[in-house]
Kinemage of the C-alpha trace (Angstrom):
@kinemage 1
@onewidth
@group {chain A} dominant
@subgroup {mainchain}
@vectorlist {calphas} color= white
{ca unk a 1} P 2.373 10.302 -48.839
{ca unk a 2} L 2.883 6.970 -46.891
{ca unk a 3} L 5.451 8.308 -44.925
{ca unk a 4} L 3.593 11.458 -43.678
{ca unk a 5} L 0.823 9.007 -43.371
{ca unk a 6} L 2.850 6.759 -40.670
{ca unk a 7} L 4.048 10.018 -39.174
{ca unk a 8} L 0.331 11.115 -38.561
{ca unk a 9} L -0.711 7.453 -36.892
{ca unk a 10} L 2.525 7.897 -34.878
{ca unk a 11} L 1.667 11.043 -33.791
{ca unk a 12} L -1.725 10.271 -32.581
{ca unk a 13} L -0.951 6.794 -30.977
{ca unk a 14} L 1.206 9.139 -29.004
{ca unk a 15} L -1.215 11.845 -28.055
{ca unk a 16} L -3.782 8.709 -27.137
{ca unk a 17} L -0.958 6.845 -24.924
{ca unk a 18} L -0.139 10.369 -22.898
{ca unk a 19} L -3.485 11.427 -22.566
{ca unk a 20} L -4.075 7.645 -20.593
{ca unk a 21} L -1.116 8.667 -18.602
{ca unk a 22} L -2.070 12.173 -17.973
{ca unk a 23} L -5.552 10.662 -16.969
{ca unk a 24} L -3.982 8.044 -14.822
{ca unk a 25} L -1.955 10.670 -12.483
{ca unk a 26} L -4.298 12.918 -12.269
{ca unk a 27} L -6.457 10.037 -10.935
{ca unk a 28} L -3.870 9.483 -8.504
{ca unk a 29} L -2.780 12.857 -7.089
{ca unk a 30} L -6.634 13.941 -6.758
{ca unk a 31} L -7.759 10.534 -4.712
{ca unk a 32} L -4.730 10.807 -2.794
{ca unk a 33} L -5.580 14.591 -2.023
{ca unk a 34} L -8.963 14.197 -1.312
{ca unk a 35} L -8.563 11.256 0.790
{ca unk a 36} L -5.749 12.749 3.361
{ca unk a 37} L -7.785 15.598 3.853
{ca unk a 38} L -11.148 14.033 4.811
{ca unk a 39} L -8.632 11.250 6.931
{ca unk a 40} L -6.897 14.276 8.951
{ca unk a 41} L -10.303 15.465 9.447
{ca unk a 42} L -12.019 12.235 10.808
{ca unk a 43} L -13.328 13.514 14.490
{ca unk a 44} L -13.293 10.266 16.048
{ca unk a 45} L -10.857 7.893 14.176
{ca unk a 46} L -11.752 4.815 16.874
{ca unk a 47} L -15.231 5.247 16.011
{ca unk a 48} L -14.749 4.879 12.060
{ca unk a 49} L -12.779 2.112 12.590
{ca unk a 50} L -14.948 -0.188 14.075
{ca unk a 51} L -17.122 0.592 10.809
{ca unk a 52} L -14.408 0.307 8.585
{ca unk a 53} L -13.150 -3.389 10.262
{ca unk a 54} L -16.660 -4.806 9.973
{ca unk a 55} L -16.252 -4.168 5.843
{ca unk a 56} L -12.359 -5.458 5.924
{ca unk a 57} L -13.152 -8.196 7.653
{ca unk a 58} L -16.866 -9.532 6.551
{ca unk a 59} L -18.599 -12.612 7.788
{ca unk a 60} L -18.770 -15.339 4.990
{ca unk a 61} L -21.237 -15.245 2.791
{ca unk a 62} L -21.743 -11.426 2.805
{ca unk a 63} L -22.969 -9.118 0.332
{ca unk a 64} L -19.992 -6.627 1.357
{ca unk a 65} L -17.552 -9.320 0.238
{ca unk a 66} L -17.796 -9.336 -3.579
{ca unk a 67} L -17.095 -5.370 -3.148
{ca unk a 68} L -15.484 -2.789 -1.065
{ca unk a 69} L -16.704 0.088 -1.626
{ca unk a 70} L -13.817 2.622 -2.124
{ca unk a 71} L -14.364 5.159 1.001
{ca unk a 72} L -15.102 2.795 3.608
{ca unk a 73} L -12.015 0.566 2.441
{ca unk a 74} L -9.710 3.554 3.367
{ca unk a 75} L -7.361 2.126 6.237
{ca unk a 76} L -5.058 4.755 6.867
{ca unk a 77} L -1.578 7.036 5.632
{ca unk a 78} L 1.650 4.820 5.643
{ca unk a 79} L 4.633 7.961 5.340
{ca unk a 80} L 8.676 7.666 5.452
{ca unk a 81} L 9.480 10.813 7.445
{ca unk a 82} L 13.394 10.948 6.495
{ca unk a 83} L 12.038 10.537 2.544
{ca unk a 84} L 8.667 13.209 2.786
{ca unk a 85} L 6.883 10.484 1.481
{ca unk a 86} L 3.582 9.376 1.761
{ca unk a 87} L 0.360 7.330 0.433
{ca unk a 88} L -3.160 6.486 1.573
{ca unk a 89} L -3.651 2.558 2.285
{ca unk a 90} L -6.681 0.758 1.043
{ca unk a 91} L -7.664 -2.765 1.827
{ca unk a 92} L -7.002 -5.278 -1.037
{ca unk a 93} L -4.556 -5.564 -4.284
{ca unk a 94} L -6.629 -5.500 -7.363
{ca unk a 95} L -6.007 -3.312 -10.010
{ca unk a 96} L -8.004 -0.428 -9.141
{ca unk a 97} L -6.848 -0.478 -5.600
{ca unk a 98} L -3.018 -0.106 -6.538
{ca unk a 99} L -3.906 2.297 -9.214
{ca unk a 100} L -5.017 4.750 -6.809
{ca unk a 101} L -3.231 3.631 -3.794
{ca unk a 102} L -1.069 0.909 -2.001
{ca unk a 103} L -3.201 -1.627 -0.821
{ca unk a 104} L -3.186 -3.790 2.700
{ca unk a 105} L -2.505 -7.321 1.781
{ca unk a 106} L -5.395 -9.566 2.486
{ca unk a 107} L -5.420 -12.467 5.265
{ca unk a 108} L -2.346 -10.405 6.986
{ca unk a 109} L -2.728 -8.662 10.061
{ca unk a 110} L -4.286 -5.346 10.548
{ca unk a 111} L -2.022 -2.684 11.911
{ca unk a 112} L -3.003 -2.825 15.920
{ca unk a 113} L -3.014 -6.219 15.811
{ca unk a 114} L -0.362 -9.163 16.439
{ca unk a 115} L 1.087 -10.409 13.021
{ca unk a 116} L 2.550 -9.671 9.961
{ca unk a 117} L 1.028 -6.224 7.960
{ca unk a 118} L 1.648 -6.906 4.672
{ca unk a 119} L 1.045 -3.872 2.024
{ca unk a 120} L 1.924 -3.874 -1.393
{ca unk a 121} L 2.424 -1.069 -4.283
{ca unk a 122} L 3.477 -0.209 -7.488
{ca unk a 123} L 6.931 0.261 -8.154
{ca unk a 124} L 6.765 2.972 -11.056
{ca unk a 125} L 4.303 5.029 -8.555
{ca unk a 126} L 3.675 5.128 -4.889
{ca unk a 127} L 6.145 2.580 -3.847
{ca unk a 128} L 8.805 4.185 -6.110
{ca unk a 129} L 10.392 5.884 -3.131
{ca unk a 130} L 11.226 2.792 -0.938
{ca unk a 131} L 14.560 2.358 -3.698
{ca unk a 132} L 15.771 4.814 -1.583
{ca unk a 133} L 15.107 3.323 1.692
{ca unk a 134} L 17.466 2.556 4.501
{ca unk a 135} L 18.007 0.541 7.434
{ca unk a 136} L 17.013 1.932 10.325
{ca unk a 137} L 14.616 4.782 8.488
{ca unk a 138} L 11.361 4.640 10.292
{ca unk a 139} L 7.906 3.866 8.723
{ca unk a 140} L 4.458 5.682 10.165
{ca unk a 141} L 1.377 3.822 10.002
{ca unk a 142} L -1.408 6.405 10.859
{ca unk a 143} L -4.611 4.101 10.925
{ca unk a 144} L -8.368 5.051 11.920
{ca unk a 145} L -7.492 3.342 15.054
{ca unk a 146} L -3.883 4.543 16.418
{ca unk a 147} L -0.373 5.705 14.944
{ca unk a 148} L 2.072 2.649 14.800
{ca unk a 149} L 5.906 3.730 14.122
{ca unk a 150} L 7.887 0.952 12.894
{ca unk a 151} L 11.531 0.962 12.134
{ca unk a 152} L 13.338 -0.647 9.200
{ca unk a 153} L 15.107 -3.832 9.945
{ca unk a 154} L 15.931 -5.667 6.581
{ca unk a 155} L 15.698 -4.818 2.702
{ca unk a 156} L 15.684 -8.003 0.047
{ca unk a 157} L 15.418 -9.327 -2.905
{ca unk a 158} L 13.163 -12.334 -3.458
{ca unk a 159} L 11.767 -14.483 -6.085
{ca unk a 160} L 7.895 -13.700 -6.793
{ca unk a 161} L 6.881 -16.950 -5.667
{ca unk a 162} L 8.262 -16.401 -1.952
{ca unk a 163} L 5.040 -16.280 -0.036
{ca unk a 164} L 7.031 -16.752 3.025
{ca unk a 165} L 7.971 -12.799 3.544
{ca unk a 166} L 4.061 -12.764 4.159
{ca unk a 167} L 3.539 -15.717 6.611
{ca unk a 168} L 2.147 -15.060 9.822
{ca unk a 169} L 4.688 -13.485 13.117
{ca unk a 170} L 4.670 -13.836 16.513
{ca unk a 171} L 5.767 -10.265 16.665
{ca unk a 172} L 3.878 -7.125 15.602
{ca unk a 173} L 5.983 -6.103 12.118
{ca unk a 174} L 5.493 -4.588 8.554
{ca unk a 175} L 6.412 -5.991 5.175
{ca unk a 176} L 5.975 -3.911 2.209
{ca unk a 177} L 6.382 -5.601 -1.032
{ca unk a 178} L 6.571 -4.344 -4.367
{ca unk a 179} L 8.244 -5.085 -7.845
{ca unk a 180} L 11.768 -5.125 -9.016
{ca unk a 181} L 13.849 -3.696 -10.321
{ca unk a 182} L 12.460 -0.447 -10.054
{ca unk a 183} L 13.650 0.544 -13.634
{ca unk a 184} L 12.438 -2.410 -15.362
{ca unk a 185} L 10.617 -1.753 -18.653
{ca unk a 186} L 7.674 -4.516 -18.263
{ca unk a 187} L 6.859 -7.127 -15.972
{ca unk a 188} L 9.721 -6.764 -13.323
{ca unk a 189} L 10.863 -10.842 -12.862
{ca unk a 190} L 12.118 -9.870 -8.920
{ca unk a 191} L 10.620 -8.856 -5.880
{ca unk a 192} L 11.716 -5.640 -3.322
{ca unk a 193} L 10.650 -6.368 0.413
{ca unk a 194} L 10.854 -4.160 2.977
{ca unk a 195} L 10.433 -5.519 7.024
{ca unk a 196} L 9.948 -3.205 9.664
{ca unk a 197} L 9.444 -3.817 13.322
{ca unk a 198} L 6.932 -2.008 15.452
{ca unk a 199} L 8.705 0.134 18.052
{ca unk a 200} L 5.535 2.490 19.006
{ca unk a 201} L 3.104 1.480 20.485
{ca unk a 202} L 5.677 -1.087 22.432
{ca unk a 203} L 4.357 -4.839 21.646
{ca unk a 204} L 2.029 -6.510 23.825
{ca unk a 205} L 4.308 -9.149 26.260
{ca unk a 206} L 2.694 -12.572 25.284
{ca unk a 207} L 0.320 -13.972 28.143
{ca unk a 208} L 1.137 -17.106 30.381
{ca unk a 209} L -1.161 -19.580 31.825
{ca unk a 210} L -0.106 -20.445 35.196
């Protein structure tokens, strides 16, 4: 009787844990859905941006701080051509961010401007795919302001205390950061870092004063 008992809890602990799962993708797949289509249909991308930067970037002491609300934090599509991959980008890391997205790294540079653009994602969802990544691939970063094309330079491995893969650049690149090993079972104790330059549009040259 105990037995069949334990088999019964089992059972049910099981149905509860993939029913959060099943919950969790679907989550996923529809946000990501719904959100590519309305960004492919944005008439005037340039337009939306402004609005969108004014959120991303607040003054202090504003309301819009404490909260981003989820549409207006959309920033754009990051894709891998060679891989047929692709995920929205929203602006922060918190849970629910990453949960339905890969989120832009706060106090880095916006794509479009001069800096580091640091994103970061799950590694058991939408930044599975960059395990199969490769030197030279090239990275799209479609924005509400302009397309940016970047181009693989270096893949590592780094401790999850290095802060320094995020520091500020002189030149216009892309760091995408997410947990490793990709296989882990738990809290992965490494760190997978992907840097990309920007090839497209061609960097600014950096002004002199005569």
């Amino acid at each position: 009787m105990r037995l069949r008992m334990a088999r019964y809890f089992l059972l049910a602990v099981a149905i509860v844990c993939l029913g959060f799962y099943g919950y969790a993708y679907l989550e996923r797949i529809l946000y990501q859905t719904y959100e590519s289509r309305q960004f492919d249909r944005t008439p005037d991308r340039r337009a939306a941006a402004a609005d969108v930067s004014r959120i991303v970037r607040p003054p202090r002491k504003s309301a819009s701080s404490s909260r981003l609300p989820p549409r207006t934090a959309l920033l754009g599509r990051l894709s891998v051509p060679r891989l047929h991959w692709s995920a929205m980008v929203r602006e922060g890391v918190d849970g629910n961010t990453l949960q339905l997205a890969v989120g832009h790294i706060p106090a880095t540079a916006l794509p479009g401007h001069p800096g580091n653009v640091g994103v970061a994602g799950h590694r058991d969802t939408f930044f599975r795919g960059l395990k199969d990544l490769k030197a030279k691939d090239e990275i799209e970063f479609s924005t509400l302001s302009g397309d940016f094309q970047y181009v693989v330079e270096s893949l590592s491995i780094v401790e999850p205390d290095n802060v320094g893969v995020l520091a500020a650049s002189s030149e216009n690149v892309l760091t995408l950061v997410t947990c490793y090993p990709f296989s882990y079972i738990g809290a992965a104790p490494k760190r997978f870092v992907v840097r990309a330059r920007q090839v497209s549009p061609p960097m600014a040259p950096p002004s002199t004063v005569e």
